[in-house]
Structures are given as structure tokens and as C-alpha cells.
C-alpha positions in Angstrom: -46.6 -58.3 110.8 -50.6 -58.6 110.2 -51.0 -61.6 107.1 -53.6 -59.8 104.8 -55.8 -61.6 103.0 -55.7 -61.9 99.5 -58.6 -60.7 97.0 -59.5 -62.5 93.9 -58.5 -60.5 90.9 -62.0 -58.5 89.8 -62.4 -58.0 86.1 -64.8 -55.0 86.5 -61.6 -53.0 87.8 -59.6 -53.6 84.6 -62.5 -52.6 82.3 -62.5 -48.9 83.9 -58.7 -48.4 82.8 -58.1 -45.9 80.1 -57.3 -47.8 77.0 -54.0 -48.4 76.1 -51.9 -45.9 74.0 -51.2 -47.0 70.3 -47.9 -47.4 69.1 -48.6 -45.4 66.3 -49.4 -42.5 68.8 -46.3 -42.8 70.8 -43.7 -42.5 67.8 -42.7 -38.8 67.2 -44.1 -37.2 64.5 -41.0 -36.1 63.3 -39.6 -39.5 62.3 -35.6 -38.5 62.9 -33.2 -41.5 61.6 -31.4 -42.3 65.2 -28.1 -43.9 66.1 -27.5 -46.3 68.7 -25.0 -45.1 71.4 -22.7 -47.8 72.9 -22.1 -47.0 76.7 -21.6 -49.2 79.7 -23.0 -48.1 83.1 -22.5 -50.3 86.2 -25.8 -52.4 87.0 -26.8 -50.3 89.9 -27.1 -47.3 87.9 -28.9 -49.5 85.1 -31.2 -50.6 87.4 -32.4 -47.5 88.9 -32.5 -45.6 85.6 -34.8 -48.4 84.3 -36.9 -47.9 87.8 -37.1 -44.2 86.9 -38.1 -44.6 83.6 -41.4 -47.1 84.5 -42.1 -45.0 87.4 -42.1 -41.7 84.7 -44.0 -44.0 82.0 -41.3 -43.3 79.5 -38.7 -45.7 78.1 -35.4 -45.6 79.3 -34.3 -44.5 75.6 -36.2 -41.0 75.6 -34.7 -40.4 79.6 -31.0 -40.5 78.2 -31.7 -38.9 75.5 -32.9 -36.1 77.3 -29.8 -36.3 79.8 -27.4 -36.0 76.6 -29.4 -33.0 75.2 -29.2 -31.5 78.8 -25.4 -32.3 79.2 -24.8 -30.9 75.5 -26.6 -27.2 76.3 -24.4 -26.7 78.8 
């Protein structure tokens, strides 16, 4: 395996990034009171739900959420 060299971080790169989203702008609009559910899922599982979620750009929350709505309409 071929050692790559590394680059010094360049500033100019991170100016050119959208800007980040408010968190006013990511909380729903309609504010529903929520509950907390208490559930225990081995670690593996935890882990790669939590993967999923950052590779989606959503927060692990809102995914199971959406799985209980989905389980629920069937």
C-alpha cells in the first residue's frame, strides 16, 4: 500500500460550503408534544442505525420514528 501524502487543511475550501442549517429551520412546524420510547436494541444494530442516519443527514430520532409509523400502517 502507496503512503499518500497529506495536504494541509485549506480554508478557502470551507468558505464555499453552503451555510449551515438553523435550528430553528430544522424543528417541524407543527410543534407536536412527543414521548420518549424506551427500547433496547443490541449495539450492532445501534450502531448501524446511527451510521444510516449520518449517512441520510437525519437524526436517528426522525429514522425510527418513520419505521414505527411504517410498522403501524401495516
Amino acid at each position: 500500500m502507496a503512503a499518500t501524502k497529506r495536504v494541509p487543511l485549506d480554508f478557502k475550501t470551507i468558505e464555499t460550503l453552503p451555510p449551515p442549517v438553523s435550528s430553528a429551520a430544522a424543528v417541524p412546524s407543527d410543534k407536536e408534544e412527543r414521548q420518549q420510547v424506551g427500547a433496547r436494541v443490541k449495539t450492532t444494530i445501534y450502531r448501524q442505525l446511527k451510521a444510516r442516519a449520518a449517512m441520510e443527514g437525519v437524526k436517528v430520532q426522525d429514522l425510527v420514528e418513520q419505521a414505527i409509523i411504517g410498522f403501524l400502517k401495516v
